[in-house]
C-alpha positions as CSV (number, residue, x, y, z in Angstrom):
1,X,-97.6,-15.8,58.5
2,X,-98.1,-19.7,57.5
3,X,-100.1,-22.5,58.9
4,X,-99.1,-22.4,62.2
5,X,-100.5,-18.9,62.3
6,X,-103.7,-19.8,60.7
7,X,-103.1,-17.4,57.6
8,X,-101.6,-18.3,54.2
9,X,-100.6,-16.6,51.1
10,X,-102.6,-17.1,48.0
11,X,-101.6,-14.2,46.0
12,X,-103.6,-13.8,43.4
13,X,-102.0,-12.6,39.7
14,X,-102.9,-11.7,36.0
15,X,-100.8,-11.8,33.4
16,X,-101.0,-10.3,30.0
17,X,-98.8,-12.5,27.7
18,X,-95.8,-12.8,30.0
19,X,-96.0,-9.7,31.5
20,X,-97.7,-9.0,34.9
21,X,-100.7,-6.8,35.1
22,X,-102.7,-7.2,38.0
23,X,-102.5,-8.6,41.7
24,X,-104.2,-9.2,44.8
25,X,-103.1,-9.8,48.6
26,X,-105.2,-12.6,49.2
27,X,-104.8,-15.2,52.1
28,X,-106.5,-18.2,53.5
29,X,-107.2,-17.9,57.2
30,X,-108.2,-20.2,59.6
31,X,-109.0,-17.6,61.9
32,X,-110.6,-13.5,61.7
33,X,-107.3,-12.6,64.0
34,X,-105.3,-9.3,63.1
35,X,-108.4,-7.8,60.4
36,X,-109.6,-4.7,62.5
37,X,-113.4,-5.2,60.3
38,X,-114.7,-7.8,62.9
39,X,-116.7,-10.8,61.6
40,X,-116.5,-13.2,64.7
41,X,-120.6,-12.7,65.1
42,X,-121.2,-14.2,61.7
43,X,-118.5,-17.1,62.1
44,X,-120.4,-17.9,65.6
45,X,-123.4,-17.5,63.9
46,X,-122.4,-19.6,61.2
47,X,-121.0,-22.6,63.5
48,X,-124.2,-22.4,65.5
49,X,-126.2,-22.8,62.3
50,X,-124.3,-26.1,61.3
51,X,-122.2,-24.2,58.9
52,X,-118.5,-24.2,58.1
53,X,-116.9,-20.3,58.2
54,X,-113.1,-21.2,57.6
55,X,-111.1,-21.6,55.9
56,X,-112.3,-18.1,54.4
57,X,-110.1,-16.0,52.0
58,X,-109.2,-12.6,52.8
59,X,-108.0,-9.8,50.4
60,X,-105.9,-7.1,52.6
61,X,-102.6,-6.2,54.1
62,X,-102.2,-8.2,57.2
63,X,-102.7,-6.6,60.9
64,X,-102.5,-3.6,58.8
65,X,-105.8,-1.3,59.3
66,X,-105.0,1.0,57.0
67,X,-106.8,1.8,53.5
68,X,-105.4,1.5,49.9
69,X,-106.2,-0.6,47.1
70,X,-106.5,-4.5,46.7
71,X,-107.2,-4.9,43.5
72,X,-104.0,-3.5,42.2
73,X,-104.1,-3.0,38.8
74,X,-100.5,-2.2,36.5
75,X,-101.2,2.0,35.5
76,X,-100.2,1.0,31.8
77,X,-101.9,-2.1,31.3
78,X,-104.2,-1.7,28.2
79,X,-107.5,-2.6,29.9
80,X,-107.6,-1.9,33.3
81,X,-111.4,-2.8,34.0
82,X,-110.3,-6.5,32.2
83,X,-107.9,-6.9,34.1
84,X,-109.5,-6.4,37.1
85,X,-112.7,-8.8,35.8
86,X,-109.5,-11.4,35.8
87,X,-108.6,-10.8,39.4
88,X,-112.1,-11.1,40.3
89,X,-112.1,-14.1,38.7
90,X,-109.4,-15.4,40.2
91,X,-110.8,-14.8,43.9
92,X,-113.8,-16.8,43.4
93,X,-111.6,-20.1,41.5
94,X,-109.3,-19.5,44.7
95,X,-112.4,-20.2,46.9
96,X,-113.3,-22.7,45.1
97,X,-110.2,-24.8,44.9
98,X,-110.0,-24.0,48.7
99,X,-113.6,-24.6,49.6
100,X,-113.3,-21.3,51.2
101,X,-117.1,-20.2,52.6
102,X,-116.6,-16.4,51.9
103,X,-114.0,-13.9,50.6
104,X,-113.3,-11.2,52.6
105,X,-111.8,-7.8,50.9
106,X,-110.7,-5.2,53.7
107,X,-109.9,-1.7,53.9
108,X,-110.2,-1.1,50.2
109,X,-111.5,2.1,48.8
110,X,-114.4,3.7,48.2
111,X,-114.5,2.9,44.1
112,X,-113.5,-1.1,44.6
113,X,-116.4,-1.1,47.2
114,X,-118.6,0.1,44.5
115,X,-117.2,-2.0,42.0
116,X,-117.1,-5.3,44.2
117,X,-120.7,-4.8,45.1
118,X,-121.6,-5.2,41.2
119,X,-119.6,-8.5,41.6
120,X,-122.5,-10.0,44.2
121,X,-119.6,-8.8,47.4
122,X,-121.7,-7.4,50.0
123,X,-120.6,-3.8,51.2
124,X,-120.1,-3.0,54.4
125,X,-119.0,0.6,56.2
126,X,-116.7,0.8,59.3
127,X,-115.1,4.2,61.0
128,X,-112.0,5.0,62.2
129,X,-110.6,8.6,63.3
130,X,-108.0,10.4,61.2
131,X,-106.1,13.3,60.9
132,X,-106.4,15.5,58.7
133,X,-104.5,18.8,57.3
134,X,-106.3,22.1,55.9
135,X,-106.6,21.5,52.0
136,X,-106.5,25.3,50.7
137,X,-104.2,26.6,53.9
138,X,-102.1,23.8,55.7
139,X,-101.2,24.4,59.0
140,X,-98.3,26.3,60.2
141,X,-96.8,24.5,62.7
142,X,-99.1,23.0,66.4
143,X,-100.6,25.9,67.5
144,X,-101.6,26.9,64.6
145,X,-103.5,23.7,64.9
146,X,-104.3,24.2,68.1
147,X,-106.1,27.4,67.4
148,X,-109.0,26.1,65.4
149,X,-109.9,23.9,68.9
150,X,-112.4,25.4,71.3
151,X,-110.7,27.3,74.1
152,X,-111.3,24.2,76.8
153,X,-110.2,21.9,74.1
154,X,-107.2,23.6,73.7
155,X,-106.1,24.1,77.3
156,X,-106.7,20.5,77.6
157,X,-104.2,19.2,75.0
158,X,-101.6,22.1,76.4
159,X,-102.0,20.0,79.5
160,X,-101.7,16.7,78.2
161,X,-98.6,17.8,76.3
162,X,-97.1,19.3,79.3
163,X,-97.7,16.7,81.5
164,X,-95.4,14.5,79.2
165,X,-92.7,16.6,79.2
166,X,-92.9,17.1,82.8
167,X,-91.3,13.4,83.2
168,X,-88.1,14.6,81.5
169,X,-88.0,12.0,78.8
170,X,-86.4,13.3,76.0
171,X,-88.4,13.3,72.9
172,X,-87.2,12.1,69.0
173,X,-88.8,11.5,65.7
174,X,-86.9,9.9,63.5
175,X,-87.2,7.5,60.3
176,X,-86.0,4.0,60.6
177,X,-82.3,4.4,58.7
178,X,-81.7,7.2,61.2
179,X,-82.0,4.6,64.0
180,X,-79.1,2.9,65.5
181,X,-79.0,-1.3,66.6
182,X,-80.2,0.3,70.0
183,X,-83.1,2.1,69.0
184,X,-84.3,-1.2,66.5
185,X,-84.0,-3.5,69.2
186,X,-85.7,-1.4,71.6
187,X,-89.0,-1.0,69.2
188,X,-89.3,-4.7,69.4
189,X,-89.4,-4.7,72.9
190,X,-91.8,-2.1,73.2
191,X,-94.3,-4.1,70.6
192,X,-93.7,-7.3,72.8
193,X,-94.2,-5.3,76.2
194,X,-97.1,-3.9,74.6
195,X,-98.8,-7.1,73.3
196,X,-98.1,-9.2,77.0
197,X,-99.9,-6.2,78.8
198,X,-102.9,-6.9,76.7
199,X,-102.3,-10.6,76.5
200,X,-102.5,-10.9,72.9
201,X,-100.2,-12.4,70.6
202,X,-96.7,-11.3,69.3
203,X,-97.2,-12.0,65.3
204,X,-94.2,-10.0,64.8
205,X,-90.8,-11.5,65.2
206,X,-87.8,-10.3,65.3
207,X,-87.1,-10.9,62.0
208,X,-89.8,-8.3,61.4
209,X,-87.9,-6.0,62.3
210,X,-84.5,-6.9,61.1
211,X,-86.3,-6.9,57.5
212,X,-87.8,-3.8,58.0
213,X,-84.7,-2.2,58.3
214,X,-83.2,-3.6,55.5
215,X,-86.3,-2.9,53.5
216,X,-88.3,-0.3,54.6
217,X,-86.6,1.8,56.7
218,X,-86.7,5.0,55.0
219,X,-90.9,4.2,55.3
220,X,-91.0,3.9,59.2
221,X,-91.4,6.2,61.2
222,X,-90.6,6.1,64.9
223,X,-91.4,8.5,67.6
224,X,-89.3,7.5,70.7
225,X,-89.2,8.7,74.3
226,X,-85.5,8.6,75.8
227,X,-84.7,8.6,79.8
228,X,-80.8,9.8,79.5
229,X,-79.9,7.6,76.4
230,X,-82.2,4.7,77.0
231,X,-85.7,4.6,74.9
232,X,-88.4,3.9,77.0
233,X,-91.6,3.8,74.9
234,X,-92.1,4.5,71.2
235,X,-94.4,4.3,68.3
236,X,-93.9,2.0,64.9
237,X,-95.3,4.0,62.1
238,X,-95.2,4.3,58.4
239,X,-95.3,7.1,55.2
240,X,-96.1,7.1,52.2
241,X,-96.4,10.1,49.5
242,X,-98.3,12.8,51.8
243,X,-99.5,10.3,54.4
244,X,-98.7,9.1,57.5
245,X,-100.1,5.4,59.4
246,X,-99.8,4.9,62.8
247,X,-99.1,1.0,63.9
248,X,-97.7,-0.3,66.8
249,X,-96.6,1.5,70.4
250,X,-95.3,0.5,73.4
251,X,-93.5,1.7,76.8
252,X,-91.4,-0.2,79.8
253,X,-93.1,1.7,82.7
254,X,-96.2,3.9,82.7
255,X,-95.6,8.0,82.0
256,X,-98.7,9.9,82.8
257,X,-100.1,11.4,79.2
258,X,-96.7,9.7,77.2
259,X,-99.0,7.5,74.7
260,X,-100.8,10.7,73.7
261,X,-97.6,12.4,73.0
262,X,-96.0,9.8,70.9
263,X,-98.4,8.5,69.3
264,X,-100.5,11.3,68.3
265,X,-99.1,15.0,69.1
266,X,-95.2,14.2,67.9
267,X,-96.3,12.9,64.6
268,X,-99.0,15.5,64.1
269,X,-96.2,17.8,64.5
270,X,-94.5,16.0,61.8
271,X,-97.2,15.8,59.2
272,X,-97.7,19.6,60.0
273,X,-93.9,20.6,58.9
274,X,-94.3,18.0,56.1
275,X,-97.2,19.3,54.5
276,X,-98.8,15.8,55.3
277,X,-102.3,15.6,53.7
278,X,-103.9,12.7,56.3
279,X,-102.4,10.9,59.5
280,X,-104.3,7.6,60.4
281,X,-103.7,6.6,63.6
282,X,-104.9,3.4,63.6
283,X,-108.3,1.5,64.4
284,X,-111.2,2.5,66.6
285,X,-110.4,4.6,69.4
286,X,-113.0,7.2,70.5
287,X,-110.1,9.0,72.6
288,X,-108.8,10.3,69.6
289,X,-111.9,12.2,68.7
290,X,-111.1,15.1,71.0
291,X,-107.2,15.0,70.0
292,X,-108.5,16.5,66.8
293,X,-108.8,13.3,64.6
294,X,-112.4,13.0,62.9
295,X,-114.2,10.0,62.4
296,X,-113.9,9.1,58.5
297,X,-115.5,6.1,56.8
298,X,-113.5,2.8,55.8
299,X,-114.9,0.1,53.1
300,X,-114.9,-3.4,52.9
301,X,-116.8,-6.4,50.6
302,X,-117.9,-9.3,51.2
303,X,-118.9,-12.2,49.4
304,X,-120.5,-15.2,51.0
305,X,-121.0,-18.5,49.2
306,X,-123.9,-20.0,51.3
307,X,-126.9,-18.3,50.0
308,X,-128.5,-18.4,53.5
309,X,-125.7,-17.0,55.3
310,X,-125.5,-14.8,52.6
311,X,-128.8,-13.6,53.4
312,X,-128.6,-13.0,56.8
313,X,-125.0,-10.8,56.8
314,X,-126.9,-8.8,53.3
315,X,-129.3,-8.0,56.3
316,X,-127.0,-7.0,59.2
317,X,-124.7,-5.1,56.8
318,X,-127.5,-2.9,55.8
319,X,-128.5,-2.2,59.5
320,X,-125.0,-1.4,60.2
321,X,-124.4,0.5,57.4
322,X,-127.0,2.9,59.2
323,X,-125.7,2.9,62.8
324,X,-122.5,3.4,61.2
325,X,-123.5,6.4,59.3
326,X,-125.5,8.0,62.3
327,X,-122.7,7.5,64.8
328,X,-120.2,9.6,62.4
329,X,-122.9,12.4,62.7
330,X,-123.2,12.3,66.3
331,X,-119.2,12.1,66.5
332,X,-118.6,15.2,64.0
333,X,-120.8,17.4,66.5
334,X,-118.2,16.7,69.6
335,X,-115.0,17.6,67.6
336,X,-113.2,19.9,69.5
337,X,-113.0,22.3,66.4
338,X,-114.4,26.1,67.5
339,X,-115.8,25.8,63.7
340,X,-118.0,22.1,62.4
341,X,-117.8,21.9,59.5
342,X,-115.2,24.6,58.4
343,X,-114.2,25.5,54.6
344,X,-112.1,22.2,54.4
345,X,-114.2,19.9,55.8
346,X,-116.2,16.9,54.2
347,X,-119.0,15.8,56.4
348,X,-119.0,11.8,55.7
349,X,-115.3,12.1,55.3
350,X,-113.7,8.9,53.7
351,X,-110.4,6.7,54.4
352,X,-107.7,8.2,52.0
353,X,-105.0,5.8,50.0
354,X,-101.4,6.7,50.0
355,X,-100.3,8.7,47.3
């Protein structure tokens, strides 16, 4: 984070007296890098028009695709909806003072959507593919999952998970204060090894990490393949409450089947014996689909200050919106469930917020 990385903070706060009520993780970017709700066609679009697109201001957790509020609001303040009003308020003097061309809020839920749009943001729907467990009878254990696939389905996950254990890598789940100096350094280098292969950019330092540990180490969750007593690939992931995100993965040499297991079967497991309601295992990724993870709406807003502009994203958005909508149908018919929908399921499923 910072000017050299194009993106920095602007927090926004209210205060009731002294006291503080309300916030917002808001930043000023000089780039859409790291957002996982793409707007690069409407900053093109916008430069090719004569108009400026950054700096823009954007309201989410950064590099972080994962849903949960943004207009966070104290429980026990008096009057939630004012506060809120404030924090809206505060977005648009912050892109003022900036000269900010839009205000971008990502990944919030369903309800700020709603309320954001009454605030002239415009909406716009996106999909990812989550996990999720049985609400009135949670799964016992895999198989038990397993056994609401359809038989070919099943067979073929029995086969991906055998194939991974047929390199005779030695598998572990573990939270991040159960990991020793070894194990911390090693996620770093998988997230590095992982980022060179795909030539994209290492935003986390070291110093990531180091604070993680400090801080949040009883939130991550790592799921780490071993050769003898050296990890060679693993998974950076985080819990909250009931649910589970999946972040970053990475491995030193390639392992037939490995990134399925790690980053998708060995933490089902674990939402399974947890009672986990939802596992997100990151953005897009059609693969998942037949893994058991169902496609599931996520929310944004979006509020544009050039009334043009404006006009033409209102316009695309809306379009979207209905591609969107149609490909979640389309995908819920080629889940590998024996039973669509069952007794638990929602059929335009939403992104769920940690508990």
């Amino acid at each position: 984070m910072g000017p050299r990385a194009g993106c920095e903070p602007r927090i926004v706060v209210a205060r009731d007296g002294g006291k503080l009520v309300g916030a917002v993780p808001l930043y000023l970017k000089m780039n859409s890098q790291g957002e996982f709700i793409f707007d690069w066609g409407w900053a093109d679009a916008s430069e090719r028009a004569g108009l400026r697109y950054y700096p823009k201001l954007v309201a989410a957790i950064p590099f972080t695709p994962a849903t949960g509020r943004r207009l966070l609001v104290r429980p026990d303040a008096p009057d939630g909806d004012a506060v809120a009003a404030a924090l809206l308020a505060g977005l648009r003097e912050v892109a003022a003072q900036e000269r900010a061309s839009s205000v971008h809020v990502l990944f919030c839920t369903d309800d700020e959507k709603a309320l954001l749009a009454r605030h002239e943001f415009l909406p716009r729907l996106s999909l990812q593919f989550h996990w999720h467990n049985r609400a009135e009878r949670p799964f016992e254990s895999f198989d038990d999952y397993l056994s609401t696939f359809r038989s070919r389905n099943r067979k073929e996950v029995r086969k991906e998970r055998q194939k991974a254990a047929a390199h005779g890598l030695r598998f572990r789940v573990a939270t991040g204060d159960e990991l020793d100096d070894r194990d911390w350094k090693a996620l770093h280098r998988f997230y590095v090894t992982n980022v060179r292969r795909h030539h994209g950019t290492a935003y986390l330092r070291p110093a990531f990490f180091e604070i993680a540990r400090e801080t949040l180490a009883r939130r991550l969750v790592a799921s780490l393949a071993y050769r003898g007593d050296e990890p060679v690939a693993g998974t950076v992931n985080f819990e909250r409450g009931r649910h589970l995100y999946g972040r970053y993965w990475g491995c030193l040499a390639d392992y037939e089947m490995l990134h399925f297991e790690l980053c998708y079967y060995q933490l089902i497991d674990r939402a399974i014996a947890r009672r986990y309601t939802l596992f997100e295992a990151g953005a897009q990724g059609e693969h998942k689909l037949k893994r058991g993870l169902a496609p599931a709406f996520t929310h944004s807003a979006h509020w544009i200050g050039h009334p043009a502009l404006r006009s033409a994203i209102a316009g695309f958005v809306q379009r979207e919106a209905r591609g969107v909508e149609e490909a979640l149908r389309e995908y819920a018919e080629h889940t590998p469930f024996r039973n669509e929908p069952g007794p638990d399921a929602d059929p335009l499923p939403q992104a769920g917020e940690g508990d």
